[in-house]
C-alpha positions as CSV (number, residue, x, y, z in Angstrom):
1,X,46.8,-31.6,17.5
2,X,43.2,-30.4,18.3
3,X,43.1,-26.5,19.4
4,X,42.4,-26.1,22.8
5,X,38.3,-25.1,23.1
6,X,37.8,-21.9,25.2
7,X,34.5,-21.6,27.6
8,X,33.3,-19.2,24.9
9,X,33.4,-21.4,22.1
10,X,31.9,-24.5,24.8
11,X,28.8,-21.9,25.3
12,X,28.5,-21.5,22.2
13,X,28.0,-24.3,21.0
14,X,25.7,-25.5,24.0
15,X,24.1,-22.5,23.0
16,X,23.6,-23.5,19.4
17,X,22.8,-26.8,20.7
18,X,20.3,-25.9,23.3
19,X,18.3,-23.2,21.2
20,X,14.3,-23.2,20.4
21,X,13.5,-24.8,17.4
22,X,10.3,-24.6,16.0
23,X,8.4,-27.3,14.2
24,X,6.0,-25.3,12.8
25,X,8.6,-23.3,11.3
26,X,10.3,-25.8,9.9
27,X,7.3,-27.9,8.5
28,X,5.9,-24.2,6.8
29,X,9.5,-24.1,5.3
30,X,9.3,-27.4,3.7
31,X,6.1,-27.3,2.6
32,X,6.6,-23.9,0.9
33,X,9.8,-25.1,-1.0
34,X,7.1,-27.8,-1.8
35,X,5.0,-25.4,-3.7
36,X,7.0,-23.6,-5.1
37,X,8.8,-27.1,-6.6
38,X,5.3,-28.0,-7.7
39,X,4.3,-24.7,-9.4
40,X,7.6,-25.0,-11.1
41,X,7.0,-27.9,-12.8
42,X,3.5,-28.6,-12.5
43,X,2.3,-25.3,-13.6
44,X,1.9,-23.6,-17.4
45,X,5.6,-21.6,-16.4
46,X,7.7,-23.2,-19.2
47,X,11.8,-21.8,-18.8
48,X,13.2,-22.6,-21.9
49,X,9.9,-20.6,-23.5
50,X,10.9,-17.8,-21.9
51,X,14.6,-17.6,-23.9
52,X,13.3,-18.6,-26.8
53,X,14.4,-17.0,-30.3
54,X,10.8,-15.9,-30.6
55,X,10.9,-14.2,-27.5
56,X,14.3,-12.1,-28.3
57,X,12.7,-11.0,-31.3
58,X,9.7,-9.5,-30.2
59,X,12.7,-7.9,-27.2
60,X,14.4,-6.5,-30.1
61,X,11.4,-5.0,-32.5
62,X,9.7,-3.4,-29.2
63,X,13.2,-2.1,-28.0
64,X,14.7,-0.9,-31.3
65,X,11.2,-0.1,-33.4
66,X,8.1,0.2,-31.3
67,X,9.6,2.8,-28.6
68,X,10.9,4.7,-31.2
69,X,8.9,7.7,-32.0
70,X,6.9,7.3,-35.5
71,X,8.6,10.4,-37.2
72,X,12.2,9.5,-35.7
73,X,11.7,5.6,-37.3
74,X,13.3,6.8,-40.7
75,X,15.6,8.7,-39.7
76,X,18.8,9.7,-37.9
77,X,18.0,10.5,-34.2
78,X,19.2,12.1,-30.6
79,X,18.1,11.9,-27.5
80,X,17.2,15.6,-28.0
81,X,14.8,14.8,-30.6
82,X,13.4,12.2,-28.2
83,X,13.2,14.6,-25.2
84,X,11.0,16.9,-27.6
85,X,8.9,14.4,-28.9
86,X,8.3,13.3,-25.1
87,X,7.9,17.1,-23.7
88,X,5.1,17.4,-26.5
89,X,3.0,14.5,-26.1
90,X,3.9,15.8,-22.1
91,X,1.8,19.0,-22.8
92,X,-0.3,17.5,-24.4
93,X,-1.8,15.1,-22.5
94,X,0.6,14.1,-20.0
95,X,0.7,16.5,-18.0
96,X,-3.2,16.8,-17.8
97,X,-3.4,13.3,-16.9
98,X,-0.7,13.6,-14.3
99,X,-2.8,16.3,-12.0
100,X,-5.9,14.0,-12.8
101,X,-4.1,11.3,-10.8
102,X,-2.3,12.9,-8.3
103,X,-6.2,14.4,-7.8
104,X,-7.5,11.2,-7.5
105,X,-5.0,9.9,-4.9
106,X,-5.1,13.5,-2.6
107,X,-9.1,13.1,-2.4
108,X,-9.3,9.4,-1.5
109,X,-6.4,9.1,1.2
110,X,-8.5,11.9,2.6
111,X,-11.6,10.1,2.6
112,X,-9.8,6.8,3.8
113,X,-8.4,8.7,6.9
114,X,-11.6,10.3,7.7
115,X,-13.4,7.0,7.6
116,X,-10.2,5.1,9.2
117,X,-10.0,7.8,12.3
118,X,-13.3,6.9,13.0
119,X,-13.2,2.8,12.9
120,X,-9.9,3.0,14.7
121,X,-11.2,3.8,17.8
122,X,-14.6,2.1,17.6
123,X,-12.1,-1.2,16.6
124,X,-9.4,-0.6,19.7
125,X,-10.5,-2.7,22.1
126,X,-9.2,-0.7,25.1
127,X,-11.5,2.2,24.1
128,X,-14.7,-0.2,24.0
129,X,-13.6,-1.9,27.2
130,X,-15.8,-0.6,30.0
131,X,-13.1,1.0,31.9
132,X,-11.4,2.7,28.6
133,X,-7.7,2.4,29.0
134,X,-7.5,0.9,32.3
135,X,-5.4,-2.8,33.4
136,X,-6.2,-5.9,32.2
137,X,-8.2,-6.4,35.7
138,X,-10.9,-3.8,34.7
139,X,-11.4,-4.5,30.8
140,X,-14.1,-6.4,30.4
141,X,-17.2,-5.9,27.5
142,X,-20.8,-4.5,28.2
143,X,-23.1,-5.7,25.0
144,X,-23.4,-2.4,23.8
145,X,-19.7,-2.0,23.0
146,X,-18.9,-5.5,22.2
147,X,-21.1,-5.3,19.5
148,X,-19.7,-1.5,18.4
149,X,-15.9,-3.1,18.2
150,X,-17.0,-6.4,16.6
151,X,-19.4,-4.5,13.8
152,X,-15.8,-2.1,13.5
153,X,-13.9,-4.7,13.5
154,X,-15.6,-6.8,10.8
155,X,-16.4,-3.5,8.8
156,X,-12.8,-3.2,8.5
157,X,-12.6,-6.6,7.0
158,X,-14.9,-6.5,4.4
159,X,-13.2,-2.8,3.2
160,X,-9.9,-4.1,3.3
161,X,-10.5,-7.5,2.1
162,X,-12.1,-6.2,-1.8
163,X,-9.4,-5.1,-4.0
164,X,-9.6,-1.5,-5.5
165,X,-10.5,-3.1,-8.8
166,X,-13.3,-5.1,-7.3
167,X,-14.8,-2.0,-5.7
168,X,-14.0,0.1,-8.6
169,X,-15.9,-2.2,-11.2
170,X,-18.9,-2.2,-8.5
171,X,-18.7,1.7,-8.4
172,X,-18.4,2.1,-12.2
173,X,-21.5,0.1,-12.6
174,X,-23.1,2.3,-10.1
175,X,-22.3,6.1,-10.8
176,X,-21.1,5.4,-13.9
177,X,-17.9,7.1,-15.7
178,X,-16.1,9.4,-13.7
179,X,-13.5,9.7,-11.4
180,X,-15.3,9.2,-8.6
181,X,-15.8,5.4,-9.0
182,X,-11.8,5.5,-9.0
183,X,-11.5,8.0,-5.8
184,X,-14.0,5.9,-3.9
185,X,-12.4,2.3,-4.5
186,X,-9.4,3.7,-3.2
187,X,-10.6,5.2,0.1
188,X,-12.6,2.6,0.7
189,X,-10.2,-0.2,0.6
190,X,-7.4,2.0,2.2
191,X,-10.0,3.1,4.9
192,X,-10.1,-0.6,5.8
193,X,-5.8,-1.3,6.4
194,X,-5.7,2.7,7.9
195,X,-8.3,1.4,10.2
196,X,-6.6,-1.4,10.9
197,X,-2.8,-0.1,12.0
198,X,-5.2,2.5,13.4
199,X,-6.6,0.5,15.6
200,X,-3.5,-1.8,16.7
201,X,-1.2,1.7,17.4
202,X,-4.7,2.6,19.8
203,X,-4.5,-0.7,21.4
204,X,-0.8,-0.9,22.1
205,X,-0.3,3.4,23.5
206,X,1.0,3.1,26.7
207,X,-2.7,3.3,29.0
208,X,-0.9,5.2,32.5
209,X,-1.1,8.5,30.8
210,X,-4.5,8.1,29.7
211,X,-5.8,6.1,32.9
212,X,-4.6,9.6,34.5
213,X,-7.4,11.0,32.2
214,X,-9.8,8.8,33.4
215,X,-9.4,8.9,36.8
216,X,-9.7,12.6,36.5
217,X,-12.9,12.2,35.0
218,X,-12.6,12.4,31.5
219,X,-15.4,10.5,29.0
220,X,-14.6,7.8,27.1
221,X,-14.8,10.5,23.7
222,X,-12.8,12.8,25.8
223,X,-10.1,10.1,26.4
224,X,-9.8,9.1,22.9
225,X,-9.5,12.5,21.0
226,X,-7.6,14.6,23.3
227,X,-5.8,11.7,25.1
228,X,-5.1,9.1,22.3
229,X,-5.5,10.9,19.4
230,X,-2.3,13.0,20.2
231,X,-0.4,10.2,21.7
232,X,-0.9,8.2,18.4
233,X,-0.9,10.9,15.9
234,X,2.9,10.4,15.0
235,X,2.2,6.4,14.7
236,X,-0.8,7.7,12.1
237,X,0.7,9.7,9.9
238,X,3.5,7.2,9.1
239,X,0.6,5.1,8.4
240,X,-0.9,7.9,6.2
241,X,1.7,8.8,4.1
242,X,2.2,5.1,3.5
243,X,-1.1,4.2,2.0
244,X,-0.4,7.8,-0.3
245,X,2.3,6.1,-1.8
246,X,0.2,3.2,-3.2
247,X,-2.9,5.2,-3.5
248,X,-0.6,7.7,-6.4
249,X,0.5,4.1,-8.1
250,X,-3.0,2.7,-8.0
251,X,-4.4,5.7,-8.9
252,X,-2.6,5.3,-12.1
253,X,-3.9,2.2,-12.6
254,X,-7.6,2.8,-12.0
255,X,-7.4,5.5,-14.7
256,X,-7.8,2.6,-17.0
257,X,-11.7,2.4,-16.1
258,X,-12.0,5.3,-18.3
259,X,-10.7,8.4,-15.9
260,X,-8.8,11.2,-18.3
261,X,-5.8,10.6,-15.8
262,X,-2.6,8.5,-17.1
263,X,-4.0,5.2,-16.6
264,X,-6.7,6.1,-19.3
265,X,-3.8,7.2,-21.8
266,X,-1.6,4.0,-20.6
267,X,-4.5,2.4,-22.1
268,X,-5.4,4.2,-24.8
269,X,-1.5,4.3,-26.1
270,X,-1.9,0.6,-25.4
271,X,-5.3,-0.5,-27.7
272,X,-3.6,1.4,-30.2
273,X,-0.5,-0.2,-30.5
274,X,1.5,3.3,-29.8
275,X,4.0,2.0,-27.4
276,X,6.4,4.7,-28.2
277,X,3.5,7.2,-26.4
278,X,2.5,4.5,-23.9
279,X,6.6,4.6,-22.7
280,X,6.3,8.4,-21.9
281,X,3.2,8.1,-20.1
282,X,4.4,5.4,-18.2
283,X,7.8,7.5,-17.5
284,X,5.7,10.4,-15.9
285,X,3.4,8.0,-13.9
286,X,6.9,6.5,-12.3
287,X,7.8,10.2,-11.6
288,X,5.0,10.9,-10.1
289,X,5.2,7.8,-7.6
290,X,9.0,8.9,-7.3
291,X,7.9,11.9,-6.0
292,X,5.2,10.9,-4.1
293,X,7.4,8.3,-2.0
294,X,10.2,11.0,-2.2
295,X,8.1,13.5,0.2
296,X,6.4,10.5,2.3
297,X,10.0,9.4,3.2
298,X,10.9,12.9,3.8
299,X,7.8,13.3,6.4
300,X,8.0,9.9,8.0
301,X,12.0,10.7,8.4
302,X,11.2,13.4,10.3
303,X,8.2,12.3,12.4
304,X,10.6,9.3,13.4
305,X,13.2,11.7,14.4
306,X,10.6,13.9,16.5
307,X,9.7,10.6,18.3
């Protein structure tokens, strides 16, 4: 005997029945298990390569021999005589190259907010509108500002939309080896995405508080710094401390144009086949990011609680 079918279960299912269904959806699902299928099969990615005997070896030497400190190879070992080894090569270098990078990430998510602060507003349409912040009814562009938001708006672009590495090859051609070329590429191209949430978080603050302004008599710069600024100021430091995150791990990375930070001793450790160094640098550049996302979580934790 069929169970008896409640009116819940009968709205339910006229629910399920009845519910939006998107074609575009649906066709961007299939033709993304499409690529994926082809670059499977099509492509150089070869699965049975990747188990191979071959491949366990080299697992096994870099594992159980190339790791392994040089003076610990031939002999009996403990993780105490590791720790040493690593707290050495720590002082060092290590720890020099460590405050290089966390140098090189400080300065350029300070340039990148500088810059960003700026573009944000010039890029928030309700701030180039000719009645900044007001309804829909009154926003409407003079030349002047329509070509100030589409200039910002296109400035951000073009800094977002060049990798680091693109900008820090261009740069190191330019000034030549230092660690500006490094600092640069990274404010530059984070100055372009702070810019961007910058702008959006402008563009979506609630406009009554800072019509109020307006009506009142406030200018347009007036409105934006002491009206907006504030109001958005929680929504940009989540932002802020975001981009630090990846600006400490890319940091690391763009030491390998030559900076003295831990990218250049990744590299170095690397072109000489010294693994068992390149391990420890590559343990204190994870610590570092560790840390850095430890405090960033920390700050945005508390900036969503004082929301």
């Amino acid at each position: 005997m069929n169970a008896q079918r409640t009116p819940e279960r009968v709205d339910i299912d006229h629910l399920r029945r009845t519910r939006p269904r998107s074609r575009l959806l649906r066709f961007s699902l299939v033709a993304w298990a499409g690529l994926v299928l082809y670059a499977w099969l099509g492509g150089d990615i070869h699965v049975d390569d990747f188990f191979s005997a071959r491949r366990a070896e080299n697992l096994a030497r870099f594992a159980h021999v190339d790791v392994v400190p040089f003076a610990l190879r031939e002999v009996d070992w403990s993780l105490f005589d590791y720790a040493d080894f690593a707290l050495g090569l720590a002082r060092d270098r290590g720890f020099e190259g460590l405050l290089a990078t966390f140098a090189i990430s400080v300065l350029a998510i300070a340039l990148a907010a500088v810059g960003a602060l700026g573009l944000a507003f010039l890029a928030a349409r309700n701030v180039t509108s000719s009645a900044p912040f007001g309804d829909s009814t009154e926003q409407h562009k003079t030349p002047t500002w329509a070509i100030a938001c589409a200039m910002a708006r296109g400035a951000l672009v073009l800094l977002r939309a060049i990798p680091e590495y693109v900008w820090a090859f261009l740069l190191l051609a330019m000034l030549g080896p230092s660690a500006w070329p490094a600092v640069l590429a990274l404010a530059i191209h984070n100055a372009g995405i702070l810019g961007k949430l910058g702008a959006e978080t402008v563009e979506n603050l609630d406009p009554r508080p800072l019509a109020a302004w307006r009506g009142a008599g406030g200018s347009r710069a007036q409105i934006a710094w002491l009206g907006a600024l504030p109001l958005a100021a929680n929504r940009f430091l989540l932002y802020f401390f975001y981009r630090f995150e990846t600006c400490v791990r890319e940091a690391t990375v763009l030491g390998m144009l030559g900076v003295v930070s831990l990218g250049y001793w990744i590299q170095d450790s690397r072109s000489k086949q010294f693994y068992d160094e390149m391990i420890v640098f590559v343990a204190l550049g994870a610590a570092l990011v560790l840390a850095a996302d430890f405090t960033s979580a920390l700050v945005r934790r508390a900036l969503r609680r004082a929301n």
